[in-house]
TORKOL-4160 file (C-alpha; in steps of 0.2 Angstrom, whole numbers, padded with zeros to 4 digits, m for minus):
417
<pt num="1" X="0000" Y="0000" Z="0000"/>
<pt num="2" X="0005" Y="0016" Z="m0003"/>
<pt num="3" X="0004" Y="0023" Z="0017"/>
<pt num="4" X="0016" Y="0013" Z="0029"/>
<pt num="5" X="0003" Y="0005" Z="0041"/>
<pt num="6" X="0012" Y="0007" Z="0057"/>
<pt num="7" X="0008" Y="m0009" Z="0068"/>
<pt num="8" X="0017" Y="m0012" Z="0086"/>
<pt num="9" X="0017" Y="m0032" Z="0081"/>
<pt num="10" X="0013" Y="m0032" Z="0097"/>
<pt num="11" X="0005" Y="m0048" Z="0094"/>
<pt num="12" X="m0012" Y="m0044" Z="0104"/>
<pt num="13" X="m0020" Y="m0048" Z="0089"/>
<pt num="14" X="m0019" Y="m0065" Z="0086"/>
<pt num="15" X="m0025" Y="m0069" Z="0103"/>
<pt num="16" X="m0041" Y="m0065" Z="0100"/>
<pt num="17" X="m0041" Y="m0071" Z="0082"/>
<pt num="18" X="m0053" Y="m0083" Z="0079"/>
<pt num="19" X="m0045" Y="m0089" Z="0061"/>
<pt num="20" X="m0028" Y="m0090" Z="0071"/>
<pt num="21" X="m0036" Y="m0100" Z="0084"/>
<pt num="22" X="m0040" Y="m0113" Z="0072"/>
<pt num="23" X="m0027" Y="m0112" Z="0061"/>
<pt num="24" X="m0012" Y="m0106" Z="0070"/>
<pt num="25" X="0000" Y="m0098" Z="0056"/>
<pt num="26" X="0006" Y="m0080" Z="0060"/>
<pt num="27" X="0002" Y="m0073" Z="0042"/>
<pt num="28" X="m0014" Y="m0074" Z="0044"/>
<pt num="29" X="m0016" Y="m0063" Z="0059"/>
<pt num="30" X="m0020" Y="m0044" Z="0058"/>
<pt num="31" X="0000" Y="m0042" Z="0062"/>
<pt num="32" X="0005" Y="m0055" Z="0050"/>
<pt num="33" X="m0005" Y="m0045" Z="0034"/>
<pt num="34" X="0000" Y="m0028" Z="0042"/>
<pt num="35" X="0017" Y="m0033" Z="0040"/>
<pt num="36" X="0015" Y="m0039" Z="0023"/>
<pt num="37" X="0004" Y="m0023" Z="0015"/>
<pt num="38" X="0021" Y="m0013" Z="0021"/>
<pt num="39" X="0033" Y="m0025" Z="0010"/>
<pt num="40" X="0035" Y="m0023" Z="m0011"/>
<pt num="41" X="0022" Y="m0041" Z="m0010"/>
<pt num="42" X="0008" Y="m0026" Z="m0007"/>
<pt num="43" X="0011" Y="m0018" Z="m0025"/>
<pt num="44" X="0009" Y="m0036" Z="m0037"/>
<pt num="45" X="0000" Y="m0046" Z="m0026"/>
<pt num="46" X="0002" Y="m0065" Z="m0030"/>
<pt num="47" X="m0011" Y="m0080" Z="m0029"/>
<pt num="48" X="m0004" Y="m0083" Z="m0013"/>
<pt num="49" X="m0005" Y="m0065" Z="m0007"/>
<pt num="50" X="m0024" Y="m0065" Z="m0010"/>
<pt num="51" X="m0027" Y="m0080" Z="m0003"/>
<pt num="52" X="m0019" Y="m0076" Z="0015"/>
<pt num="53" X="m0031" Y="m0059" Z="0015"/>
<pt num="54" X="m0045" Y="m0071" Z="0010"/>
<pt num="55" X="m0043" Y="m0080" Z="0027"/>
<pt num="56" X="m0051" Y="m0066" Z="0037"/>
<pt num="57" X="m0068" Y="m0066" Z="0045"/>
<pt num="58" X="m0065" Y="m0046" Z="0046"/>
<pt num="59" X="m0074" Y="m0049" Z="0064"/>
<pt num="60" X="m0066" Y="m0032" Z="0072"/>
<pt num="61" X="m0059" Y="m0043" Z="0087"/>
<pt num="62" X="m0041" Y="m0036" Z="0082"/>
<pt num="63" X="m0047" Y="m0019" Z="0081"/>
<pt num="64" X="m0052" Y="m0019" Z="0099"/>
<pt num="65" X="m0035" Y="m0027" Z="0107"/>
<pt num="66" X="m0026" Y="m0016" Z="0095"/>
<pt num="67" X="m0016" Y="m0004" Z="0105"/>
<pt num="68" X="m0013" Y="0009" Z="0090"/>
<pt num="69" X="m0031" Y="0008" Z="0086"/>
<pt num="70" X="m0025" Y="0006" Z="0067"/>
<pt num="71" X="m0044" Y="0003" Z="0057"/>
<pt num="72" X="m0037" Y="m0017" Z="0052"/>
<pt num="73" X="m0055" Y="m0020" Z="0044"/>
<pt num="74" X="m0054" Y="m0006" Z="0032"/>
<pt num="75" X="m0036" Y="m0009" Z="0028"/>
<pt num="76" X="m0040" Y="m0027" Z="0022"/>
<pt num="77" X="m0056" Y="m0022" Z="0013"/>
<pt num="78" X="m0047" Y="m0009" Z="0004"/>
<pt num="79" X="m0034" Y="m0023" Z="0001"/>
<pt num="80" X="m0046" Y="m0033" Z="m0005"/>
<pt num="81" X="m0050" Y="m0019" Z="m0020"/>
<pt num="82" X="m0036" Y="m0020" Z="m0026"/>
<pt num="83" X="m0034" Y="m0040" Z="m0033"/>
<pt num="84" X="m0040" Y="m0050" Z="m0046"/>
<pt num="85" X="m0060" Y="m0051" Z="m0048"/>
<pt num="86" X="m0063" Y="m0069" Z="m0043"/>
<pt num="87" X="m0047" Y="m0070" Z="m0029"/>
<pt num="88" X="m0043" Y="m0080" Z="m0017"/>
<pt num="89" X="m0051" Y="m0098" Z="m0013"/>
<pt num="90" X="m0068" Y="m0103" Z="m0021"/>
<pt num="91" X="m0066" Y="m0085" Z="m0029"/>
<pt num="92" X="m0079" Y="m0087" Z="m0042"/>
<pt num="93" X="m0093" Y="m0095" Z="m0028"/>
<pt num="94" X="m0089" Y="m0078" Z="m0019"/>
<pt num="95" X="m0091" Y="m0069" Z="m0034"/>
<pt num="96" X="m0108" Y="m0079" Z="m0037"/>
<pt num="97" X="m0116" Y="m0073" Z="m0022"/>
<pt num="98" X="m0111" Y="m0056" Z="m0022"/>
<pt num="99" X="m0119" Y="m0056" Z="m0039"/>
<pt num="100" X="m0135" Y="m0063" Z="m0034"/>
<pt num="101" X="m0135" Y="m0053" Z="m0014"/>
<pt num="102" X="m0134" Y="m0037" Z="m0026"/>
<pt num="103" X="m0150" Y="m0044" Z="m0038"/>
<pt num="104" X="m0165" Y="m0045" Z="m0026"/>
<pt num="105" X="m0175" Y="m0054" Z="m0043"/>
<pt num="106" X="m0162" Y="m0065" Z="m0044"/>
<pt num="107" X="m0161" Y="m0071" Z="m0027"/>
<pt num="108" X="m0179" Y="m0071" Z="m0026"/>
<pt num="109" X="m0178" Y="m0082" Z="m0041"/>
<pt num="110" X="m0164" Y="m0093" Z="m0034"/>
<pt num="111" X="m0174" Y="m0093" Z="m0016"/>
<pt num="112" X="m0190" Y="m0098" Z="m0025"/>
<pt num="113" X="m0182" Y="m0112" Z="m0035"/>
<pt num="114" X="m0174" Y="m0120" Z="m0019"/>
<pt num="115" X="m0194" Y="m0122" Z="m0013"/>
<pt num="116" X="m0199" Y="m0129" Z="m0026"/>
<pt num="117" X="m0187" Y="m0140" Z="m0026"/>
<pt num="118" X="m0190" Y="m0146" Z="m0007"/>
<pt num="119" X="m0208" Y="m0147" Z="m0013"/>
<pt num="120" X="m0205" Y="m0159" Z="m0026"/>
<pt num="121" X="m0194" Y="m0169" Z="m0015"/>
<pt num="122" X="m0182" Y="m0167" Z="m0027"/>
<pt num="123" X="m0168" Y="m0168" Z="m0014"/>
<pt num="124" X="m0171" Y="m0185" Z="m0006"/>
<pt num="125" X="m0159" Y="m0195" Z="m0012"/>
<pt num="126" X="m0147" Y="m0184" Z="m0005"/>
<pt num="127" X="m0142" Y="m0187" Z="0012"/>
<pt num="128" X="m0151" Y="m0181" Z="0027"/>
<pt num="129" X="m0137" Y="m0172" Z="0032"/>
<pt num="130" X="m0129" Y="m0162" Z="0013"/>
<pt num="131" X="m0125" Y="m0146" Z="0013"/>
<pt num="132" X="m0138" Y="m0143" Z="0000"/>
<pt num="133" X="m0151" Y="m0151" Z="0009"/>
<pt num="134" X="m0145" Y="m0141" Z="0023"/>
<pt num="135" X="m0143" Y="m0126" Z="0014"/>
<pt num="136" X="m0161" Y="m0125" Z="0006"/>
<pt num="137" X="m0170" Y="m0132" Z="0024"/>
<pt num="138" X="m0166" Y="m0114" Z="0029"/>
<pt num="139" X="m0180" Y="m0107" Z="0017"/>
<pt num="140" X="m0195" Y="m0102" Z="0024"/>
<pt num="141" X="m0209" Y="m0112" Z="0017"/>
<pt num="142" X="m0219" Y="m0098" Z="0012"/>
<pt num="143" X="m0205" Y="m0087" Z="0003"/>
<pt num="144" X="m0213" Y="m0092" Z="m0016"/>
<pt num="145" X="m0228" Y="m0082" Z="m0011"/>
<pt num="146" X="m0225" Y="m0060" Z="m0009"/>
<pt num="147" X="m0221" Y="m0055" Z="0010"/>
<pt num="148" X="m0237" Y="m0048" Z="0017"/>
<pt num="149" X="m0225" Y="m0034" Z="0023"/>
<pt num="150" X="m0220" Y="m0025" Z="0008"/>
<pt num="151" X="m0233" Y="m0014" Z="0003"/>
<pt num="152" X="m0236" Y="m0013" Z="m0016"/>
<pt num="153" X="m0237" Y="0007" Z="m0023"/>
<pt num="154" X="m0251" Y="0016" Z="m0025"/>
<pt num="155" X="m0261" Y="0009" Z="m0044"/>
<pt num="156" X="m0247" Y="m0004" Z="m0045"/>
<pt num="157" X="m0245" Y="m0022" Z="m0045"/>
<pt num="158" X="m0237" Y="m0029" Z="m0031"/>
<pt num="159" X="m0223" Y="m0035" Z="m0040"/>
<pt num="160" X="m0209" Y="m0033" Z="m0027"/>
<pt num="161" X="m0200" Y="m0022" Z="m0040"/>
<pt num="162" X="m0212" Y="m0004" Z="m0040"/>
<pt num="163" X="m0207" Y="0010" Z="m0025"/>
<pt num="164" X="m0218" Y="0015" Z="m0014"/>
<pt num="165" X="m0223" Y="0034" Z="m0013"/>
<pt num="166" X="m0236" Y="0034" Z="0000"/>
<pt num="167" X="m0243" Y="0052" Z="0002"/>
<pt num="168" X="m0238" Y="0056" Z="0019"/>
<pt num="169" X="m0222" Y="0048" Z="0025"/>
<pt num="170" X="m0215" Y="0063" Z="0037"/>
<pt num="171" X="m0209" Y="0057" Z="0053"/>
<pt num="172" X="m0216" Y="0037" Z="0049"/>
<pt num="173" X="m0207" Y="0022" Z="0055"/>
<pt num="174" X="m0196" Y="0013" Z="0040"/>
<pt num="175" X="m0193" Y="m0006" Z="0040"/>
<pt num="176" X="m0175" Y="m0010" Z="0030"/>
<pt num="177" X="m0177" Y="m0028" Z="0026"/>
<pt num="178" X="m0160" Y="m0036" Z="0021"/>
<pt num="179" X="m0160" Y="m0048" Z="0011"/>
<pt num="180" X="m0162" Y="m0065" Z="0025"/>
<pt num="181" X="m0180" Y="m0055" Z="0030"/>
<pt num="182" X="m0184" Y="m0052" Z="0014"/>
<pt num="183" X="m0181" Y="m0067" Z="0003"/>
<pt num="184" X="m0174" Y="m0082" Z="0013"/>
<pt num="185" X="m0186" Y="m0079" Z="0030"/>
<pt num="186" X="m0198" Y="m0067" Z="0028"/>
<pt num="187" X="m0204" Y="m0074" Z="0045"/>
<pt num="188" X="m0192" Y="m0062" Z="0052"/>
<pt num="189" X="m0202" Y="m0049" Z="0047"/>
<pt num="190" X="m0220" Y="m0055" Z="0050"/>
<pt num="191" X="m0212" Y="m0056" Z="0069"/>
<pt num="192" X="m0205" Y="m0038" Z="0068"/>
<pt num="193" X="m0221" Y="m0032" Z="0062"/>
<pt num="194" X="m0229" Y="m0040" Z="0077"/>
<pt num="195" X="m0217" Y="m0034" Z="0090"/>
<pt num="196" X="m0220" Y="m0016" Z="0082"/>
<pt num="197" X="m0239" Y="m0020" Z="0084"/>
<pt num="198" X="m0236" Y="m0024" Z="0104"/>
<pt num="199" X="m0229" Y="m0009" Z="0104"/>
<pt num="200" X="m0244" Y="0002" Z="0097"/>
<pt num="201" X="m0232" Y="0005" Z="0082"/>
<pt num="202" X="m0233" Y="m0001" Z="0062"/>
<pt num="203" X="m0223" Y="0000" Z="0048"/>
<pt num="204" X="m0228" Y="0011" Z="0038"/>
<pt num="205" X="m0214" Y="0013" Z="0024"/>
<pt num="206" X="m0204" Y="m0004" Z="0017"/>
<pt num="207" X="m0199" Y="0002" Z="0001"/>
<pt num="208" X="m0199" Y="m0012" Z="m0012"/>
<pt num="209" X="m0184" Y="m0005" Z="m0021"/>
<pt num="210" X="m0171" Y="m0007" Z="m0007"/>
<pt num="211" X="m0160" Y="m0017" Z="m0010"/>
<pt num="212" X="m0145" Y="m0027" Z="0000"/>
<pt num="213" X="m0135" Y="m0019" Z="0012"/>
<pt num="214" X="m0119" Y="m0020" Z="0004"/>
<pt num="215" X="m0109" Y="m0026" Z="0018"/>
<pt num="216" X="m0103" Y="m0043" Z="0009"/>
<pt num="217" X="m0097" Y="m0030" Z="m0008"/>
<pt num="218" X="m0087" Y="m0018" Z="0004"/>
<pt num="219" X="m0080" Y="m0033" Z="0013"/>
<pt num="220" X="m0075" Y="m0043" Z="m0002"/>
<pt num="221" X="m0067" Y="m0025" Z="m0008"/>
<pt num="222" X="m0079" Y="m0021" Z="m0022"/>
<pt num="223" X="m0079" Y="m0004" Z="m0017"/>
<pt num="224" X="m0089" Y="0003" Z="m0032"/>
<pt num="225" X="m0103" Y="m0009" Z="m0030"/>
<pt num="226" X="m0104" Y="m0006" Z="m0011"/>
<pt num="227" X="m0106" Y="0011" Z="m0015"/>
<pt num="228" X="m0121" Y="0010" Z="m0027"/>
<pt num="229" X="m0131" Y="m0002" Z="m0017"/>
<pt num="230" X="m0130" Y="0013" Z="m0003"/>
<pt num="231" X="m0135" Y="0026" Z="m0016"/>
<pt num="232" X="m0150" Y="0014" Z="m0018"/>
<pt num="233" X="m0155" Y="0010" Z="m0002"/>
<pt num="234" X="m0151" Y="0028" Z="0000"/>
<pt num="235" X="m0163" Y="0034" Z="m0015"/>
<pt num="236" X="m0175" Y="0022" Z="m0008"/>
<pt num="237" X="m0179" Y="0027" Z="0010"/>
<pt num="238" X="m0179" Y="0046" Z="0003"/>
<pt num="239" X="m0197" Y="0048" Z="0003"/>
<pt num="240" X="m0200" Y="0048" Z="0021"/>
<pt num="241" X="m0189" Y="0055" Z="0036"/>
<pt num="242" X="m0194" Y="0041" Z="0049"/>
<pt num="243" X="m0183" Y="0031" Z="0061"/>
<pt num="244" X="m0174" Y="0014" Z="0049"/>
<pt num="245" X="m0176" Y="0000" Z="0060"/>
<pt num="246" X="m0168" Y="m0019" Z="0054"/>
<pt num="247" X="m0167" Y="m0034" Z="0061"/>
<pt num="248" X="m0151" Y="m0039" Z="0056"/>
<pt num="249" X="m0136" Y="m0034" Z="0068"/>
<pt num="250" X="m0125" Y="m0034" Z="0052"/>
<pt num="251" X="m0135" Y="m0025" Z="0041"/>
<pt num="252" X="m0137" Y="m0012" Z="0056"/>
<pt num="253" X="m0119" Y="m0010" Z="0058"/>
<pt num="254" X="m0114" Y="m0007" Z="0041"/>
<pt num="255" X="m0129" Y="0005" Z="0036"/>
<pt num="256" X="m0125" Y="0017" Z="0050"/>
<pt num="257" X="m0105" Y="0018" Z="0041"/>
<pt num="258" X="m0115" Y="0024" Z="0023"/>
<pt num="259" X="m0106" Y="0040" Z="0026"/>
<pt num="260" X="m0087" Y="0032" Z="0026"/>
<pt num="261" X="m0092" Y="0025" Z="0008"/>
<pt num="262" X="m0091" Y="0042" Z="0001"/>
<pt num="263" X="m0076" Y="0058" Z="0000"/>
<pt num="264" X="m0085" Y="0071" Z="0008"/>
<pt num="265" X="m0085" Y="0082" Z="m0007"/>
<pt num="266" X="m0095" Y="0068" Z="m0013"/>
<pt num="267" X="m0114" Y="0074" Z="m0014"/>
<pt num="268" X="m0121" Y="0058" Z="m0007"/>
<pt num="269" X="m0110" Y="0060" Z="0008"/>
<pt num="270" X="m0124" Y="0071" Z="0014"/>
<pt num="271" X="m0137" Y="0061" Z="0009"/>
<pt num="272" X="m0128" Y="0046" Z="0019"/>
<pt num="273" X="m0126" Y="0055" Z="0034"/>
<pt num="274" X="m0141" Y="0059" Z="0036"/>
<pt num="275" X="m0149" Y="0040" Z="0032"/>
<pt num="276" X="m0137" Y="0033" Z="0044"/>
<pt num="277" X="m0145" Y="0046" Z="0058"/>
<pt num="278" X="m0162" Y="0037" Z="0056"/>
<pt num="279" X="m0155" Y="0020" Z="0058"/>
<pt num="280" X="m0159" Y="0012" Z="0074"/>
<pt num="281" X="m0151" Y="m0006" Z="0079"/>
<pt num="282" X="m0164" Y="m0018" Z="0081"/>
<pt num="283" X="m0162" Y="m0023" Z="0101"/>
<pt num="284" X="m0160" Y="m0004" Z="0107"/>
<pt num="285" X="m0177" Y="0000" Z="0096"/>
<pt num="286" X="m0185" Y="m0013" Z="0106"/>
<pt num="287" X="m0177" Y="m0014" Z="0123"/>
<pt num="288" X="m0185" Y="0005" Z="0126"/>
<pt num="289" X="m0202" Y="0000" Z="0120"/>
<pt num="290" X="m0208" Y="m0019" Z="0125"/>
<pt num="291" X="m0214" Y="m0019" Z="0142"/>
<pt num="292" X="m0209" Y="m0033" Z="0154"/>
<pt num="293" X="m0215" Y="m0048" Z="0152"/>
<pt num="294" X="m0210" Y="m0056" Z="0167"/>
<pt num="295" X="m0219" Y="m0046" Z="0177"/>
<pt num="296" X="m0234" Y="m0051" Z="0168"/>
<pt num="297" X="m0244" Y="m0064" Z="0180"/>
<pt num="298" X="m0239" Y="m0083" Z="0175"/>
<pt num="299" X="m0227" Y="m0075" Z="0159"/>
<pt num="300" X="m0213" Y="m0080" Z="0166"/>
<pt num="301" X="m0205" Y="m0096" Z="0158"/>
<pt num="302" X="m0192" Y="m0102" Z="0170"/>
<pt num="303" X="m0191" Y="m0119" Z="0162"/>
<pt num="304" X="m0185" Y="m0111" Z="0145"/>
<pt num="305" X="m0167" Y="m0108" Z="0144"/>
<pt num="306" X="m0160" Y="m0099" Z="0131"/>
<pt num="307" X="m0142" Y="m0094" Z="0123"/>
<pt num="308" X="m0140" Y="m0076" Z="0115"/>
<pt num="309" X="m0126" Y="m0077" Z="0102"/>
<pt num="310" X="m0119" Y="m0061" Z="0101"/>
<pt num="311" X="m0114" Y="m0055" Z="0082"/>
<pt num="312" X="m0097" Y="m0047" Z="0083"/>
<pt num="313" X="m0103" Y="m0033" Z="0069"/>
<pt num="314" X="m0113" Y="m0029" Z="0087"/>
<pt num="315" X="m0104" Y="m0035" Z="0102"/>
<pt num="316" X="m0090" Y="m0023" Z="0101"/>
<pt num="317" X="m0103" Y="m0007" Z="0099"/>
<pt num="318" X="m0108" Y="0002" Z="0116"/>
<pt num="319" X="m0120" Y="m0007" Z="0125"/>
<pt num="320" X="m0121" Y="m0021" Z="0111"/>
<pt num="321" X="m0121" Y="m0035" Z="0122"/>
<pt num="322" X="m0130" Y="m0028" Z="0137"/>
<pt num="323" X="m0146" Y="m0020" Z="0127"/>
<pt num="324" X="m0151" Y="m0039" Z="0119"/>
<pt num="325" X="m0148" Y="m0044" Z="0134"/>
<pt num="326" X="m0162" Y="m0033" Z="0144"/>
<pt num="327" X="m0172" Y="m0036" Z="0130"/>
<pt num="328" X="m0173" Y="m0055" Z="0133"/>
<pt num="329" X="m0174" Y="m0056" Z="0150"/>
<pt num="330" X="m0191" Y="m0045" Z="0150"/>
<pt num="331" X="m0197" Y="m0062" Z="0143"/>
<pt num="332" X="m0192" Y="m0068" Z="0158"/>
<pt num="333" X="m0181" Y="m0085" Z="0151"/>
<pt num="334" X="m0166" Y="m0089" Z="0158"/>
<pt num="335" X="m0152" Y="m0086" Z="0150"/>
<pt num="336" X="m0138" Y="m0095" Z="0149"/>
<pt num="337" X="m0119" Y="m0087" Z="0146"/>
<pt num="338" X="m0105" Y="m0093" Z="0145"/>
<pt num="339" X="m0089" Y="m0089" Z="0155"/>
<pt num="340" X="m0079" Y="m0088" Z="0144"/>
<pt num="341" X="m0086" Y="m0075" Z="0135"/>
<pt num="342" X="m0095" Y="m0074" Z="0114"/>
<pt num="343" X="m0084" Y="m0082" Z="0101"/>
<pt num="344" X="m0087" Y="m0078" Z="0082"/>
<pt num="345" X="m0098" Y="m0092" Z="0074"/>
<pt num="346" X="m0087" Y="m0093" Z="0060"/>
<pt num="347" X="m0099" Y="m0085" Z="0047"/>
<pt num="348" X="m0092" Y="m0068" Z="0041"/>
<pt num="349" X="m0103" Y="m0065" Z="0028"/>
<pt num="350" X="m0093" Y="m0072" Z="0013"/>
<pt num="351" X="m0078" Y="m0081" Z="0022"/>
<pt num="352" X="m0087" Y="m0099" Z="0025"/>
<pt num="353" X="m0089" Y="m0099" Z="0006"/>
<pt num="354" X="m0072" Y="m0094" Z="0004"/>
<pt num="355" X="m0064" Y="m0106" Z="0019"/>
<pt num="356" X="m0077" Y="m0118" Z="0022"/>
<pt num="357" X="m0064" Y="m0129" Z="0033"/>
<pt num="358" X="m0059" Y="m0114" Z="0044"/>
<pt num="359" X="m0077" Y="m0108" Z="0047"/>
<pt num="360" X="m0082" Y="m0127" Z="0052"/>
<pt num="361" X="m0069" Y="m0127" Z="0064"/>
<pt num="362" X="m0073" Y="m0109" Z="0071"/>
<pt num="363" X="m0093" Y="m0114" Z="0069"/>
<pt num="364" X="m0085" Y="m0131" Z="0081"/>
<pt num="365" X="m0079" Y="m0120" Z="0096"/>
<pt num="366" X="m0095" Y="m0108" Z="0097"/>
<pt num="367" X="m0108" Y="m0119" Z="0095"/>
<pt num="368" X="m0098" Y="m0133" Z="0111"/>
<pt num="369" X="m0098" Y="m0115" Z="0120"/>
<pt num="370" X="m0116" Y="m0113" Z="0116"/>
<pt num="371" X="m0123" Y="m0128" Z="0118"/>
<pt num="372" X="m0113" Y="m0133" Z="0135"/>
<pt num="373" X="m0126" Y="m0124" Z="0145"/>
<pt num="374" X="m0141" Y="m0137" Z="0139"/>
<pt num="375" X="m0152" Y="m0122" Z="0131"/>
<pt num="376" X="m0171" Y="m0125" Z="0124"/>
<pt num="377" X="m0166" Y="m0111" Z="0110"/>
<pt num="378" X="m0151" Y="m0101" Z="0102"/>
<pt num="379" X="m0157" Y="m0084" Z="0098"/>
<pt num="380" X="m0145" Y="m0069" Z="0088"/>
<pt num="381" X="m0151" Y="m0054" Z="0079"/>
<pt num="382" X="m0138" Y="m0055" Z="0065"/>
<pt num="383" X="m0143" Y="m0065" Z="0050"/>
<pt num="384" X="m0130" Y="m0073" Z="0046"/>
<pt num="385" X="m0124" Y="m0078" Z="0064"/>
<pt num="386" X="m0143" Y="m0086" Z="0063"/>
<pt num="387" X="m0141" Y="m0097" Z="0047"/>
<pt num="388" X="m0123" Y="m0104" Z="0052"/>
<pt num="389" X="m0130" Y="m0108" Z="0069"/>
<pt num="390" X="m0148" Y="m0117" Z="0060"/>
<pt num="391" X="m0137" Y="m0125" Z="0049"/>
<pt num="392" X="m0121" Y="m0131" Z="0059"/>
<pt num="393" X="m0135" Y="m0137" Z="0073"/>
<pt num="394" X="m0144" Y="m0147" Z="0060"/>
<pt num="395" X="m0128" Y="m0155" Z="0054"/>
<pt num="396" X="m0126" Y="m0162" Z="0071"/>
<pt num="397" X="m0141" Y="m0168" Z="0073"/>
<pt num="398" X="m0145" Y="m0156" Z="0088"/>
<pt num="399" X="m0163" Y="m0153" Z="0094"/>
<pt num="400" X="m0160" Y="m0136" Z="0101"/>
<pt num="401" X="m0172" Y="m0123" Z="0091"/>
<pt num="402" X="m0161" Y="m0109" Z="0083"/>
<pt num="403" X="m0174" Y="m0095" Z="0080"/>
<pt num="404" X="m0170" Y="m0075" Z="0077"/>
<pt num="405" X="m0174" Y="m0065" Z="0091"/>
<pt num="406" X="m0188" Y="m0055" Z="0083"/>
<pt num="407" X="m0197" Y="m0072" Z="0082"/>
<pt num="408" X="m0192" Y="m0079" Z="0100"/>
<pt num="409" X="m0198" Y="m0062" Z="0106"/>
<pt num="410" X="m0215" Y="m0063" Z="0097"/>
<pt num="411" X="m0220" Y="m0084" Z="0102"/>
<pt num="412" X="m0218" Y="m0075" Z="0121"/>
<pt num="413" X="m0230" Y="m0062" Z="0119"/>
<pt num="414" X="m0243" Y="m0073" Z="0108"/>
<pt num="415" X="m0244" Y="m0081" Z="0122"/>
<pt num="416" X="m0249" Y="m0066" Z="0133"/>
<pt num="417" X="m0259" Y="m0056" Z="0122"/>
C-alpha cells in the first residue's frame, strides 16, 4: 500500500483471532497482513498473497485489542480492491453470491427455486445431512408467495420491483429488510411487524426498491458496488424522514457507516449521513419500547433456557451485548452465558464460502460453548450468525431450536396477548 501502516506487532491480535485460533499460522493474523501490506508483495499481489487476506472473517476482534487503534477492517477491505475479480479460494462462488445478494430478482428467483425443489422432494436421495439439503431447509416455506409486509405502490402491482410513494411519509417508521428478511425468511419480518404491533407501532414505509445492504461487496473490496447499493437504499428510503429499523445486527452496523463510503466532497455523503442518523439497531429499538413480560402474571418461563449469540458486527458497539440482553430477560427465560465470554460463529458473511474448513472449525468452538449450558433455544439478531448456527445445529443432529430473536420475542408475547 501506498501509506506505511504502522503496527506495534505487538501480537495482541492473534490472541483474539478466531482464524488464528484454528489455524495457527502468523500470516494470517492482523499483524501477520500488516506486515505484509508494508513489503514490495503489497504492490503485485500474487495468488498466494490474496489467498492469506481471503482467510479473514473481518470480525473487528483485532481492532479492539489493538493498542494503535489502526482501522485493520478497512485496511483489508481496501486490500481486498485491489486484486483479481474472482481472488482467493472458491473465488468465483464468492463472486456468485455477491452477484445474486446485489439482484433481489435474482435471489428471489434462486430462493423460490430451492422451494420448489424441497416441494418436489427433489432432494431426497441426497443425504439427510448435505450441505444442499442443509442449505435449502433454511428457506421459509412460504417465501414463493409475496411477504405480506412489503406494501405494493399506489395503482401498482405488487410486483416486489415498484417503489412505494405513500402520500404522507413525514416522521413514519421505515422497516429496512436485508436480504435474509426479505427473501430467505420473511418470517423475520412478520415477527418484527408483530413486536411493532405490541408496541402500538406499524410500519408504515418498506420500500420495495431497497436493496441489499452492501456489507458482503465492501467486505470482499468491491468498493464501487458497495457504494451503489448505498445510493439505492439511500434513493429508496428518501421519501419519508422516519426512524430505519432492521433486524439484522450486520445490516445495522454497516448502514450506520453509509457516510465512510463516500469523500466528503461527494454529494451523497450528505445524503448518507443523514440516512445513517435514522437508523436504529434492532435490540436498542426494542429494549425502550416492549414492556416486561415477566412481570406479567404466569409470563414467566423459568423452564426455557436460552443462549443469546452475540454478532461481533454488534458486540464490540456500546451497549451491544447488554441492550439484547435486557431485551430478553423482560421475557423472563433464563439465560444462559458462558464464562468464557462470545466467540465468532465462523460466518463472516462471505468467508465460509471462501474457507469452508476454517469456518467449520470456528462454527465447532462456538456452538460446544453454546450448547454446553443445555439451552431449549439459540437466539441472535444477526442474519448470518442465525443461518450458520440453523445449519451447523442441524448438521449435528442437535434438537435445540435456533430462531431469530424477533421471532423468539413474538411466540412469548402470543402467548400473553
Amino acid at each position: 500500500m501506498a501509506t506505511e501502516i504502522n503496527c506495534a506487532k505487538c501480537g495482541a491480535c492473534a490472541v483474539v483471532c478466531p482464524v488464528f485460533r484454528v489455524d495457527g499460522r502468523e500470516m494470517l493474523t492482523a499483524r501477520g497482513k500488516m506486515h505484509l501490506l508494508n513489503t514490495t508483495l503489497a504492490a503485485q499481489p500474487s495468488g498466494v498473497f490474496e489467498d492469506r487476506f481471503s482467510r479473514c472473517l473481518l470480525c473487528g476482534a483485532c481492532e479492539q485489542t489493538c493498542p494503535r487503534q489502526l482501522p485493520i477492517t478497512e485496511i483489508i477491505s481496501q486490500a481486498r480492491s485491489t486484486f483479481s475479480r474472482f481472488y482467493g479460494p472458491n473465488g468465483l462462488k464468492k463472486a456468485a453470491v455477491c452477484t445474486a445478494l446485489s439482484s433481489p430478482e435474482l435471489l428471489k428467483g434462486l430462493v423460490n427455486t430451492g422451494i420448489r425443489l424441497q416441494r418436489l422432494n427433489a432432494l431426497l436421495p441426497l443425504p439427510a445431512h448435505s450441505g444442499l439439503r442443509l442449505k435449502l431447509g433454511l428457506l421459509d416455506e412460504h417465501s414463493v408467495s409475496q411477504p405480506p409486509y412489503v406494501q405494493p405502490s399506489p395503482g401498482k402491482e405488487n410486483d416486489d420491483t415498484s417503489p412505494i410513494s405513500p402520500q404522507n411519509t413525514s416522521g413514519t417508521l421505515s422497516y429496512f429488510t436485508g436480504c435474509v428478511a426479505r427473501h430467505i425468511q420473511p418470517s423475520i419480518a412478520q415477527a418484527t411487524q408483530s413486536l411493532l404491533h405490541w408496541c402500538g407501532l406499524s410500519i408504515v414505509h418498506t420500500p420495495t426498491d431497497q436493496c441489499c445492504c452492501g456489507l458482503a461487496a465492501w467486505s470482499a473490496g468491491k468498493r464501487k458496488q458497495a457504494r451503489e447499493l448505498a445510493q439505492k437504499n439511500i434513493q429508496a428510503f428518501s421519501r419519508s424522514d422516519g426512524p430505519i429499523i432492521t433486524s439484522c445486527a450486520s445490516c445495522s452496523s454497516h448502514l450506520l457507516t453509509y457516510p465512510t463510503l463516500f469523500t466528503k466532497d461527494d454529494p451523497w455523503h450528505d445524503k448518507a449521513l443523514a440516512f445513517a442518523d435514522r437508523v436504529q439497531e434492532f435490540t436498542s429499538f426494542f429494549d425502550g419500547k416492549l414492556p416486561e413480560l415477566c412481570c406479567v402474571e404466569n409470563s414467566q418461563h423459568p423452564e426455557q433456557r436460552v443462549f443469546y449469540h452475540d454478532p461481533c458486527h454488534l458486540r464490540f458497539k456500546e451497549k451491544g451485548m447488554s441492550t439484547p440482553r435486557s431485551l430478553l430477560q423482560k421475557t423472563g427465560v433464563q439465560l444462559v452465558d458462558p464464562e468464557d465470554g462470545p466467540r465468532c460463529c465462523g460466518q463472516g458473511g462471505l468467508f465460509h464460502i471462501a474457507c469452508p474448513e476454517h469456518s467449520l472449525e470456528i462454527f465447532e468452538k462456538s456452538s460446544k460453548q453454546a450448547l454446553a449450558g443445555s439451552p431449549d433455544s439459540i437466539t441472535t439478531t444477526c442474519s448470518g450468525c442465525l443461518m450458520q448456527f440453523q445449519e451447523g445445529i442441524a448438521r449435528q443432529g442437535q434438537q435445540v431450536r435456533v430462531v431469530h430473536m424477533a421471532i423468539l420475542l413474538t411466540d412469548f408475547l402470543g402467548k400473553h396477548t
